[in-house]
N, C-alpha and C positions, 0 to 999 in steps of 0.2 A: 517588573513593570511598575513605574512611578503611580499611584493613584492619581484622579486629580485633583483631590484636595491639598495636596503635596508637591503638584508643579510650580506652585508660585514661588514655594521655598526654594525649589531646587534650583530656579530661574533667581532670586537672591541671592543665593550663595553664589551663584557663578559669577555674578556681577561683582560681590564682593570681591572674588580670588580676583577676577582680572583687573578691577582696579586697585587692589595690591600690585598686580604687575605679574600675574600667572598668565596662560598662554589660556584663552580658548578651549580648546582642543584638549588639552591636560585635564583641565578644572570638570570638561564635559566625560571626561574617561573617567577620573575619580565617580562621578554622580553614576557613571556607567549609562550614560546615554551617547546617542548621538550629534553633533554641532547639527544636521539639520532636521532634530526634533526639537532642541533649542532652537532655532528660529523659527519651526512652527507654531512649535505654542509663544513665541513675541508677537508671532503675525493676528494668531488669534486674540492675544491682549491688544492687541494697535484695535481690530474690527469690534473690540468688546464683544469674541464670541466667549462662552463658557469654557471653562478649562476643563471637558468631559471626554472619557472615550469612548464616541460611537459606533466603535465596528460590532459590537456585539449587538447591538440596537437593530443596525442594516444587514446584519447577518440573520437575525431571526425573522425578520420580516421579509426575508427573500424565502420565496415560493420555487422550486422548481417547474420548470414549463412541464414536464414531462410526467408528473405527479398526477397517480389516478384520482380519479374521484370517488365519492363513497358509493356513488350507482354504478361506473368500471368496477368496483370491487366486486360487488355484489354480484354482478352478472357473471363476474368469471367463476364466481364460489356456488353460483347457480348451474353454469353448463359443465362443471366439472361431475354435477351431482347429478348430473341427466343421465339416464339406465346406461344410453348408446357408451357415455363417457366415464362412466365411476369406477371401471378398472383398468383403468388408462391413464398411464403417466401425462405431465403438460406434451413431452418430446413427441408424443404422439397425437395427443387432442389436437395441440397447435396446428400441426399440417392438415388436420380433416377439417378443422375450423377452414383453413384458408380453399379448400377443396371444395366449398360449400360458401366459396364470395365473403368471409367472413374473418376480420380481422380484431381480437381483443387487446391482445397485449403478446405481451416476446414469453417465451417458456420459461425466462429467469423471473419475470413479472407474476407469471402462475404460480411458479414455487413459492415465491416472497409470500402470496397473497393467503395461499395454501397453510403455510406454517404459522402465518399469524392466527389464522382458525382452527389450527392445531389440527388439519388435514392430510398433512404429508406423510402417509402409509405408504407401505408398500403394497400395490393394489394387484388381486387375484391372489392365488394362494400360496404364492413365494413365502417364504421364512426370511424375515429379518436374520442378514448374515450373523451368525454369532461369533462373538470374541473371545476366540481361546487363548488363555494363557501361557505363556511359554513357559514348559517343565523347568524344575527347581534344579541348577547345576549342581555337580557333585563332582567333587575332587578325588581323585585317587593317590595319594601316598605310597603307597606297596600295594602287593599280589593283594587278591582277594578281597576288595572293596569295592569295587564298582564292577560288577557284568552288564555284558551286554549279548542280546540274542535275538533273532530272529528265524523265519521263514522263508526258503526260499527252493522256488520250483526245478528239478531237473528233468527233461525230456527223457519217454522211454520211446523205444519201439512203437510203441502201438499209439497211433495217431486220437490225439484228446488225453492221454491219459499222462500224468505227472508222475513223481516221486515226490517227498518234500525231505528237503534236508532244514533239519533239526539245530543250530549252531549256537554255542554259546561262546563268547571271546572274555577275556580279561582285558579291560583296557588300557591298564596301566603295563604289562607287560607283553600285550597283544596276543596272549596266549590261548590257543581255542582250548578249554579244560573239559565240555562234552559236544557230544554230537550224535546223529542219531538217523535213517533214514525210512519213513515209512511210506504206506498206501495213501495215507491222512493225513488229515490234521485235524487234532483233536486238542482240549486244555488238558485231558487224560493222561494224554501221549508228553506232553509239553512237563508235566507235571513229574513225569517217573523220570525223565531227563536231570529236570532241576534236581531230586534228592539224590540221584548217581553222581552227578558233579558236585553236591557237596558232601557226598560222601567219598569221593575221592579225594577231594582236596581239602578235606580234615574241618570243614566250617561246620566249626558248635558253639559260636561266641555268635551272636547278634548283632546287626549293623549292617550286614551283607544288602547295597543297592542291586537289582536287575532291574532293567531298563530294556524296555521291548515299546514296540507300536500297539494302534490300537485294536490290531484283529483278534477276533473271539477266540483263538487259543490262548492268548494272554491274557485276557480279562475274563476267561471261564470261572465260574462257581467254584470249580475242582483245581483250577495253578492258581487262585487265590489262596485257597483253604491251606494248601501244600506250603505258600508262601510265610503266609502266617504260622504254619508248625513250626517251618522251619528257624525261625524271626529272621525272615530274608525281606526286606524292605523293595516293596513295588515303583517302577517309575516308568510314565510313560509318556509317548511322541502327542502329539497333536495330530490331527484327524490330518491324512494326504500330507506331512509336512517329514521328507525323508529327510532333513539336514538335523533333525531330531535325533536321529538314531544315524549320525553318524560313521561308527566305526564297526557295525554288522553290514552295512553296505559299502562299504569300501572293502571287505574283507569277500562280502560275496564278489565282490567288481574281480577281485585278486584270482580267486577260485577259477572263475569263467572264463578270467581271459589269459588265464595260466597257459605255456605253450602245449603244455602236458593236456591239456581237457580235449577230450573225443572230440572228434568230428563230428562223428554218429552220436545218435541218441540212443541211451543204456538198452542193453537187451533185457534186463531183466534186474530185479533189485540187486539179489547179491553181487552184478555186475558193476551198480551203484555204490554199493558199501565197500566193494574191495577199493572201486580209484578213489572213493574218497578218503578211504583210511591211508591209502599212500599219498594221499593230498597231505596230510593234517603231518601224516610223519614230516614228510619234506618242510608244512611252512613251520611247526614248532621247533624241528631240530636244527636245518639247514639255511630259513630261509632267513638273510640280516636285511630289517626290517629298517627304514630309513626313517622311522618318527621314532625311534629308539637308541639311535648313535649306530646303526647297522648289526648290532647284535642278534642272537637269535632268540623267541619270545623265551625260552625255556630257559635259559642263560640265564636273559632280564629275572626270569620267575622266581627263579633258584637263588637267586642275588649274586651270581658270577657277574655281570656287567661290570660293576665298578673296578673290579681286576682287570679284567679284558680291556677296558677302554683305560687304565694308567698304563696297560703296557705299550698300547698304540702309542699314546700319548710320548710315553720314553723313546722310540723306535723313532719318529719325527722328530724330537730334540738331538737325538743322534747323528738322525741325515741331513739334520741343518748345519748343525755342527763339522762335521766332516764337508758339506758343500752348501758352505751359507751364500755362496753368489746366487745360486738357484732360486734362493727365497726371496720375494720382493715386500714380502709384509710379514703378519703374525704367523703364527702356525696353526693350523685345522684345531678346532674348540672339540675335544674328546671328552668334553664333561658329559657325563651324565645327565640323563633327565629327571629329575625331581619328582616333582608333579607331573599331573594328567587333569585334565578338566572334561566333563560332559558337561554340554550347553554351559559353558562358561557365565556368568554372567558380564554386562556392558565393558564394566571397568576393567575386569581381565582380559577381554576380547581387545579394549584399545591397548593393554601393554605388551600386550603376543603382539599387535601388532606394528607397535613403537620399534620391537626389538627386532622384529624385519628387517624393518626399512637402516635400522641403525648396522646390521650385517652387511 
């Protein structure tokens, strides 16, 4: 915007360009205004007004009609403070105000007036929501860097009373590597689990993620202390937030709504431990697992995949070859999966999701 000590100039030069024989219109685009800002400010040189610009003059000096006064304020920051009212949001004052012939202001006007007095609590003995952080992702490369475990109920017989199965997965190879079912749950119990799975699966190098929620067998005194001997690195969900802990509930969803799982509810533990020991055989050995290229998690474990999925891969260059009318595009992607992520973070999340939509 031109000042106005500089419109007279910019009204000279224009005059010059056009009577050189420039067009108006042109000489007004160079200066970057418009022809009928140039003949505003001619009109106010013809009336001898000042070449000033007043919008911000009549913009400050306009009042809103609507605009409380300093005694509306005070009285609203008065009956908010009255016993009847001081644990009472405006959304509620408001309507007992009106309930009572009495009109102050709208409940956005209470709030405004509220927080300029640095009033706006949260009134009675609510807790300010707290803001938890979302757990730090972690990538899985191979077997045995990232676990994941949880707790999950099995009905018995006898009406109130549970079993808890015990489950720890590999997430990179979907592998359940222990498991366990008892009367409890305890961090005791939680804890003699952790050193059998890694004493099974050979972890004496440091680094090892587990990742669980936040119920007291996970954050016990005793599967901390266990954690730390072991140098097994803790991580965990956000309070109520199951999309945290991922692939131990997808794994129980698997379990449950397997076609094999009783109808009835177990008679008795060992009746528990025997179908879930033939659970675990079936999803490790048998079962081709569709976040894995369909292999089975023991396969992926073992580092068979990459064999198994180049022979697919031949086996379809084959049957195209012999009957490429069949084929109307590429051939099935038998790659391998690389990576694995828990809670990803943003940026990996929009390129998992880029590579979707581009499939």
């Amino acid at each position: 915007m031109i000042v106005p000590e500089d419109r007279q100039m910019a009204i000279n030069l224009i005059d010059e360009a056009v009577t050189a024989g420039a067009r108006q219109p042109k000489a007004c685009e160079v200066i970057e205004i418009d022809p009928r800002t140039l003949r505003r400010w001619k009109q106010q040189l013809h009336k001898e007004q000042a070449l000033k610009d007043r919008r911000k003059e009549s913009a400050a000096a306009r009042t809103p009609a609507n605009k409380l006064t300093e005694e509306e304020r005070h009285e609203i920051v008065e009956t908010c403070n009255q016993p009847q009212y001081k644990s009472l949001p405006p959304s509620q004052i408001v309507p007992r105000l009106a309930d009572e012939g009495r009109y102050l202001a709208s409940e956005s006007s209470f709030y405004r007036v509220l927080r300029e007095v640095e009033q706006v609590n949260r009134r009675g003995r609510a807790e300010t929501p707290k803001v938890v952080t979302k757990p730090k992702g972690y990538k899985a490369e191979a077997p045995n860097e990232v676990w994941s475990w949880d707790i999950t109920y099995l009905a018995s017989s006898i009406r109130g009373m549970f079993y808890y199965l015990y489950l720890i997965e590999d997430i990179f190879s979907r592998k359940i590597v222990g498991w366990e079912i008892h009367e409890t749950e305890s961090a005791e119990l939680a804890s003699q689990l952790i050193r059998k799975a890694c004493l099974t699966e050979g972890i004496h190098q440091e680094g090892l993620v587990l990742h669980s929620d936040n119920g007291s067998p996970m954050k016990g005194a005793t599967m901390l202390a266990t954690l730390q001997k072991l140098g097994v690195v803790p991580s965990f969900s956000r309070p109520s937030v199951s999309d945290d802990n991922p692939y131990s509930e997808s794994l129980f969803r698997t379990l449950k709504y397997t076609p094999a799982y009783p109808n009835k509810p177990f008679e008795d533990l060992d009746s528990a431990r025997k179908w879930v020991h033939e659970f675990v055989h079936w999803y490790n050995e048998e079962h081709r697992h569709s976040s894995i290229q369909y292999v089975t998690p023991n396969e992926r474990h073992n580092g068979q995949d990459s064999e198994i999925l180049k022979k697919r891969k031949a086996v379809y260059e084959l049957a195209k070859e012999k009957n490429p009318q069949r084929w109307s595009g590429n051939l099935r992607d038998w790659s391998p999966v690389t990576e694995v992520w828990l809670n990803p973070p943003k940026e990996v999340r929009a390129e998992e999701q880029k590579l979707l939509k581009a499939a």
